[in-house]
Structure formats: C-alpha cells, structure tokens
C-alpha positions as CSV (number, residue, x, y, z in Angstrom):
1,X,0.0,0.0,0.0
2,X,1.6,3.4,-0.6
3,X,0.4,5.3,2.6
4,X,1.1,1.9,4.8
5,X,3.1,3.0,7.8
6,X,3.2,0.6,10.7
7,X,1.6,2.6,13.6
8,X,-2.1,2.1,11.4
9,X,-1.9,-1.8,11.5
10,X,-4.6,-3.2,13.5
11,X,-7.7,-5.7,13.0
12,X,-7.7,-9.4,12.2
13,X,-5.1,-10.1,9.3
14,X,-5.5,-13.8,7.7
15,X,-2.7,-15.6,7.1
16,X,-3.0,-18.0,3.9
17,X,-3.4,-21.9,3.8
18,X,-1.5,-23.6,1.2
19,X,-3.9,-25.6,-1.6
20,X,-2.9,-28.0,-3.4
21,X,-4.4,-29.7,-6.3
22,X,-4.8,-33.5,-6.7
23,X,-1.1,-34.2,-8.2
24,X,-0.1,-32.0,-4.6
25,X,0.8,-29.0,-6.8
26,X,-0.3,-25.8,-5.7
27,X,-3.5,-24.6,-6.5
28,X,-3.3,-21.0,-7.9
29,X,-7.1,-20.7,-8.4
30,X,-7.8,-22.0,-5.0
31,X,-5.5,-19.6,-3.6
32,X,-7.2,-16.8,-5.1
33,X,-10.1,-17.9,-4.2
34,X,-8.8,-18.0,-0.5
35,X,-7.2,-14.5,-0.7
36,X,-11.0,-13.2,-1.9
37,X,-13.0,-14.7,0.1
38,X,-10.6,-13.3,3.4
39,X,-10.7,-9.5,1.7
40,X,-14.6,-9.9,1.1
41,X,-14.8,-11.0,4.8
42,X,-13.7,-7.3,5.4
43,X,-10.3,-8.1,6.7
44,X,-7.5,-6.0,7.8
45,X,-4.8,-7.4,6.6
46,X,-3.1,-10.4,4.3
47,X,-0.7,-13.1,5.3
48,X,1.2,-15.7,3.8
49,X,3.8,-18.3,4.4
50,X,3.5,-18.7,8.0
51,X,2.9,-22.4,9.9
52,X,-0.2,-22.2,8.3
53,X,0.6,-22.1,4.9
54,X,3.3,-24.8,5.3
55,X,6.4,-23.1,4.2
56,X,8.3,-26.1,4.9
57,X,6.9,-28.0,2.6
58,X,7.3,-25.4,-0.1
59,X,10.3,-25.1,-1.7
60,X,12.2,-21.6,-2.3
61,X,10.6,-21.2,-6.0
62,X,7.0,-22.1,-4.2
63,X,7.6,-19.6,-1.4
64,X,8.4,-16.7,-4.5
65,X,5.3,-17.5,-6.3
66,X,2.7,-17.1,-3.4
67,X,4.4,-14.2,-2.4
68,X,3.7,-13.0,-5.8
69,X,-0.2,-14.2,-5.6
70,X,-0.4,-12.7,-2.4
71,X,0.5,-9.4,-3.6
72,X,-1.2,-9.1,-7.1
73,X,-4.1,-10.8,-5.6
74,X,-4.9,-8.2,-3.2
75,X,-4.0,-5.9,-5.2
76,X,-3.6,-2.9,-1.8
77,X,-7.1,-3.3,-0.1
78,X,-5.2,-4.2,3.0
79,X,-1.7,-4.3,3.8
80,X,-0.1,-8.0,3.4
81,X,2.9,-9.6,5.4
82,X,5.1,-11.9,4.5
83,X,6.9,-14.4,6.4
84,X,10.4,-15.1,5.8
85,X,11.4,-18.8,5.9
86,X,15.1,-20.3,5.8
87,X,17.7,-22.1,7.1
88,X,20.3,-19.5,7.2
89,X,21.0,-15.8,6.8
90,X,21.7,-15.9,2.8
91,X,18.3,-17.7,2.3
92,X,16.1,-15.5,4.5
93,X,18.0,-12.5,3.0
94,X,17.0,-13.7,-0.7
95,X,13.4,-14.4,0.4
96,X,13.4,-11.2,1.8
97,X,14.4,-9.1,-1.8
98,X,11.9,-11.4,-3.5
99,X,9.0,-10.1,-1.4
100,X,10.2,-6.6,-0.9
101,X,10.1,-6.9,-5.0
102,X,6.6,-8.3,-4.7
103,X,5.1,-5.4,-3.0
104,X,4.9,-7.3,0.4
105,X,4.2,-4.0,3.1
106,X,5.7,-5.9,5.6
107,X,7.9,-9.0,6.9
108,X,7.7,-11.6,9.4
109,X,11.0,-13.5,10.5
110,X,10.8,-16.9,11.3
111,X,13.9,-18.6,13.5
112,X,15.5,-21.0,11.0
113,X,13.7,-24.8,11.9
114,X,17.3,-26.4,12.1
115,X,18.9,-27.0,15.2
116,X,18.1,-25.1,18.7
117,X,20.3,-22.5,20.1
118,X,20.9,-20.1,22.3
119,X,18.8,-16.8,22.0
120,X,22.0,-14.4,21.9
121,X,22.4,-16.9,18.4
122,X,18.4,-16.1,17.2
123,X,19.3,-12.4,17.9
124,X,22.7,-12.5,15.8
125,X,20.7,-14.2,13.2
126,X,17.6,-11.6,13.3
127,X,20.0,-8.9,13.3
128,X,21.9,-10.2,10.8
129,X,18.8,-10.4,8.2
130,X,17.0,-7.4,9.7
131,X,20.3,-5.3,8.6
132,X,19.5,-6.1,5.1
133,X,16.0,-4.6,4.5
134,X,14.6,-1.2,5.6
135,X,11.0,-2.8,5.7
136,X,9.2,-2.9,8.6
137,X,9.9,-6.6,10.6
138,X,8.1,-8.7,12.9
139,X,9.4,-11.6,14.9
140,X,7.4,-14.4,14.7
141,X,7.9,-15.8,18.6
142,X,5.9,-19.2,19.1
143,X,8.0,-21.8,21.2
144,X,5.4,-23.7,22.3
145,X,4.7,-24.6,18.4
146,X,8.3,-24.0,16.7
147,X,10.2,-25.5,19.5
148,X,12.4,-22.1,19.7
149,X,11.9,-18.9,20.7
150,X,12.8,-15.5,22.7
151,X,11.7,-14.4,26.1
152,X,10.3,-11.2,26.6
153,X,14.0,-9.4,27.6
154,X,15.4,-11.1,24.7
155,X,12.9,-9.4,22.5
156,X,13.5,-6.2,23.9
157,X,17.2,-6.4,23.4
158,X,16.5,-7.1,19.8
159,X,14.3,-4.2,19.3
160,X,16.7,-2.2,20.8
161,X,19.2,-3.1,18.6
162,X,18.0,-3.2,15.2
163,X,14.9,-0.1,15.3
164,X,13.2,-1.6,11.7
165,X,12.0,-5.0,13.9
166,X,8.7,-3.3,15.4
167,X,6.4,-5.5,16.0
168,X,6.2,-8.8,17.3
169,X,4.0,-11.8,16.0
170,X,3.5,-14.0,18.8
171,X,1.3,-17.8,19.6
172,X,0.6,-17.7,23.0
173,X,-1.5,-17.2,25.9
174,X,-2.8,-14.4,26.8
175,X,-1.0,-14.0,30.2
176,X,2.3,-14.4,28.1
177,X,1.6,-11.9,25.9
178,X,0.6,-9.2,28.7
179,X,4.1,-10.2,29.9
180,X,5.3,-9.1,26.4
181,X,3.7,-6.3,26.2
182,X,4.4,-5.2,29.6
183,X,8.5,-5.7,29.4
184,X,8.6,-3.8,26.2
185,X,6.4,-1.1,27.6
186,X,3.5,-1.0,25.3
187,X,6.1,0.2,22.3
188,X,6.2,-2.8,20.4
189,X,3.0,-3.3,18.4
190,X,1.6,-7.5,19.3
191,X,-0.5,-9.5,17.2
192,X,-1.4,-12.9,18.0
193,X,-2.5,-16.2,16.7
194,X,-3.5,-19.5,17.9
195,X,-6.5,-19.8,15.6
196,X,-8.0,-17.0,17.7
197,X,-8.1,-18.4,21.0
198,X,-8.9,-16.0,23.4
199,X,-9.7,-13.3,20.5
200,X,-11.5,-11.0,22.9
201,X,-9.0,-11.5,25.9
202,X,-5.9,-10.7,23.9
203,X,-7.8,-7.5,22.6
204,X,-8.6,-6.6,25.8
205,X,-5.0,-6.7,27.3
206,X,-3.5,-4.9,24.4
207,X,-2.8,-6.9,21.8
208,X,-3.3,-4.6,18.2
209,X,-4.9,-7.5,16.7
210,X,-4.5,-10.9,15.5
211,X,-3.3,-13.3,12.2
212,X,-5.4,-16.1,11.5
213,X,-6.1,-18.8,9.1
214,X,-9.4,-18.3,7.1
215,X,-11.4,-21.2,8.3
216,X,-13.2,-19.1,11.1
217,X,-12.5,-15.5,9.5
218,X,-15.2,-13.7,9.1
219,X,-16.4,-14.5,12.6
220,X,-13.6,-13.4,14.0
221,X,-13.2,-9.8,11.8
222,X,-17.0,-9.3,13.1
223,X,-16.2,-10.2,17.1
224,X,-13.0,-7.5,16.9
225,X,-15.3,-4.7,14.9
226,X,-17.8,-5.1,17.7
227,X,-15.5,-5.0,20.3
228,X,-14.3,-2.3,19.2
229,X,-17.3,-0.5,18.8
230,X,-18.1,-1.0,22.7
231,X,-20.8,-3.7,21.8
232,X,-18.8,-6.2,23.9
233,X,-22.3,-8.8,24.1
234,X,-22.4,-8.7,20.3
235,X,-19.0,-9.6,20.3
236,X,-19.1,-12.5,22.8
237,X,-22.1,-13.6,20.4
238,X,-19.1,-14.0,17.5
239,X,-16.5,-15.6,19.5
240,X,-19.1,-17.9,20.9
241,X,-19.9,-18.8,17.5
242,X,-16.6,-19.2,16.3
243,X,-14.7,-21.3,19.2
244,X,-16.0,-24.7,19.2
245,X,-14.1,-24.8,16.1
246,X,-11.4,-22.7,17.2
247,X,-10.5,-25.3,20.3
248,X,-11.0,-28.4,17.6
249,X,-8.5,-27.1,15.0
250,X,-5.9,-25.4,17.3
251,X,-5.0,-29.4,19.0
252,X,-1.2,-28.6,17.4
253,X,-0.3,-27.1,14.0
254,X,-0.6,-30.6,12.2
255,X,-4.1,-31.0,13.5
256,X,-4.8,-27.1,12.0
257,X,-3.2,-28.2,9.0
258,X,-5.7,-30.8,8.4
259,X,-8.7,-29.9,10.2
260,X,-8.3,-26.2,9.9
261,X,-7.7,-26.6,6.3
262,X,-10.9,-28.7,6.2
263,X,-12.9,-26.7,7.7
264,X,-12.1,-23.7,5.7
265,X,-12.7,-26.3,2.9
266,X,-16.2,-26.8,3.6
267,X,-17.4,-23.2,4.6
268,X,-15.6,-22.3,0.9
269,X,-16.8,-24.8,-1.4
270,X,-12.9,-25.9,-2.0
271,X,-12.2,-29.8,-2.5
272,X,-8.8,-29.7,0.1
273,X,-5.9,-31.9,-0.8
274,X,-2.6,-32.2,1.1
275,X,1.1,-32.8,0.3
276,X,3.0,-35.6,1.8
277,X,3.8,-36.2,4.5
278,X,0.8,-35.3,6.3
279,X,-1.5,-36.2,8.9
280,X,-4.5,-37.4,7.4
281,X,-8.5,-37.1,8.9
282,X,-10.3,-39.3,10.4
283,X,-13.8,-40.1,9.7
284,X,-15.1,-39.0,13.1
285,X,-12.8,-35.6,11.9
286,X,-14.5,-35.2,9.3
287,X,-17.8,-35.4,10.9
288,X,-16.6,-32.7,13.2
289,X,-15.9,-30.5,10.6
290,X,-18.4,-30.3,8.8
291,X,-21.1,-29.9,11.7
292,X,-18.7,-27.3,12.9
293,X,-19.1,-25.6,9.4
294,X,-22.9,-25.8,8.9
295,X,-23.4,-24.0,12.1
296,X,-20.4,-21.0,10.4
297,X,-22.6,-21.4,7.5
298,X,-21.1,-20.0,4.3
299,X,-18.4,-17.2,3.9
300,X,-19.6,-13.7,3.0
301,X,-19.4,-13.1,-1.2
C-alpha cells in the first residue's frame, strides 16, 4: 500500500493456507479464491507463508510465487505480510528481496527450523537479516509450536538493537503476551495467533490485533469490529460462534493443517488436498468439521 506505515496496522489479518491440487501442486485458483473470500470478509490485513501455509513443505521457488499471488491478488485493499522462511541468513536474505520486490508491506522473521540454540544466536541471526531490508519486521515468537523462541527481555534487546523490527508476531497465551507487552512497555505493536483463542482477551490486554487462518475469519473480523465498537455482548455472540471450532482445530499445528484446512474447505466450497507427508482425517474428523461448518454457514461473497 503506498500510505502503509506501521503505527495504522490493527484488526484481524489472515494468514494463507497452502492448496494444493490433486497431483499435490499448488492450486493457484484455490489460492485466489482464499485470498477473496478473506478481503470480502472485510479483513485487515493479508498473510502468507507462516505455519499455516506450510512453508516447509514449499520449496524456495514455491515460497516466491505465493508471495507473488499474495500481492497481485490483493492488489492494496489491506496491507499484506510476509513471512520469511530459511535455514540460514543468505536464504532468509533472498526471500526477503523477493518479497520486498513483490510489493509485500511488511515482513515476518521466522527462526531458521534447524537445530536449537541459544537466544543471543536467534538475535545474531535476526539482526543479521534485519540489517538487510529497511521494511518494517516482525518476529514471529511461538515456542510452544516451533520449539524455539525468545523471552520477553530477549525481545526487547532485539528491538533495541535493530529499530526496523517493530512488532512482534506472537502464539501464545494471553498472560504471556501481557508479559510481552508489559516488558517492552507497550512500544512494540503484538498480534497474536493461535487460531483465535482468546480473541476478545488478547484484545482486551493490548494486543493490536491478531493473524489467522481463514477457516473461522469472518467471525472473527466481526467479534473485533464489535468490540471495538463497545458492543462487547455482540462480540461474545461471535466468539461464541466461532470457538467450538477454534478449540478443535488449534489441538497442534498438524491438526490445524488438516482440520483447519478442512474446515475452511467446507465453509468455501474448495475440494482440500494435502502434500505428503501429512496427517491425514479421520472419519469421526471429518464429521466434526463439517457440523462445525454448517453452524459457520457459508463465507460472505
């Protein structure tokens, strides 16, 4: 977007699943299709390549293109993040031109998913690929789901030294993130995940919004605009709606992979094929999902 600046980001941004077709190829129309049905659901933002969107299963030419989707298919409604995906500091840096090329307003950083080390390591490494791009960053922190992460200080620290990270994209409670928040004094713009557990809660305690995958969207875009109207019953009302299938997708990111996936799936009128390996539904899954999307009903056209 030309007039994006940071200090306006706010709302519900979704964050993209990956389709695939039937020979496990990418789906270009069924990602379209995702990215139109999210803007028509009045969101505030676009995401891609995140846990949902399996980056790891994409490979670096893969990653490019749905950057490149991404982009042209929003075409600046909304603002649109990117996360950055690699194994070391030469490949997050070349992801990171790609999508700067691409339009992307944004980036997120992901911690490269070899190995576990020390923070002061994830901090070189940030700092390292942060010094590289004047875009606006984000560090994605979600420990509990990548299996590595920073603490609250070591966030700070980060900020501190590399001013372009300035905001953080976290997936975890809300008590953590009021820790966040709290450490780095309310200065660091926090948007969280989790499928939108504890939507209203994380609003509530500071959080400037949240990225989600598109199974429960529209629900979710409607709970925030009514909380943030003051019409905190109305908003309940969503959140109610939405989080029996909120708790049954967010059982671990495989399970939101396949179930999430589904889910979105059904409510979209999109057949949902995976790429191996996966985990693979069960029949009593199924029947979960699509009870859980009758009573979503359809997304908005």
């Amino acid at each position: 977007m030309n007039d994006f600046r940071v200090e306006d980001l706010h709302g519900i941004h979704a964050i993209l699943y990956a389709l695939f077709d039937g020979e496990e190829r990418l789906d270009r129309a069924a990602m379209r299709r995702q990215t139109e049905i999210c803007l028509a659901s009045g969101v505030h933002g676009m995401a891609a390549l995140g846990l949902a969107t399996e980056a790891a299963k994409l490979d670096e030419r893969e990653r490019m293109a749905v950057m490149d989707w991404v982009v042209e298919d929003t075409a600046g409604r909304v603002p649109v993040a990117l996360t950055i995906f690699g194994a070391s500091v030469e490949e997050q840096v070349r992801q990171v031109r790609h999508a700067t090329a691409a339009g992307a307003d944004w980036l997120i950083l992901q911690p490269p998913m070899v190995g576990q080390y020390s923070a002061a390591e994830y901090i070189r490494f940030f700092g390292r690929v942060a010094d590289r791009t004047d875009l606006p960053l984000a560090i994605q922190n979600a420990p509990a789901l990548m299996g590595r992460g920073l603490t609250a200080a070591d966030i700070r620290e980060l900020v501190r030294q590399h001013p372009n990270i300035r905001l953080v994209k976290g997936e975890g409670p809300v008590v953590d993130i009021a820790h966040l928040i709290e450490v780095t004094e309310g200065q660091l713009p926090v948007f969280n995940g989790r499928a939108g557990l504890e939507l209203l809660e994380n609003l509530r305690i500071g959080c400037r919004g949240l990225i989600l995958a598109p199974d429960s969207i529209d629900l979710a875009v409607r709970a925030y605009e009514f909380f943030c109207d003051g019409w905190d019953e109305h908003a309940e009302e969503e959140y109610r709606r939405m989080l029996p299938g909120v708790v049954f997708t967010m059982q671990g990111i495989e399970n939101l992979i396949c179930y999430g996936k589904r889910l979105f799936g059904e409510r979209a009128g999109i057949a949902i094929h995976d790429r191996a390996p996966a985990m693979r539904p069960t029949s009593i899954g199924l029947d979960m999902t699509r009870r859980y999307a009758a009573s979503m009903g359809g997304f908005p056209e």
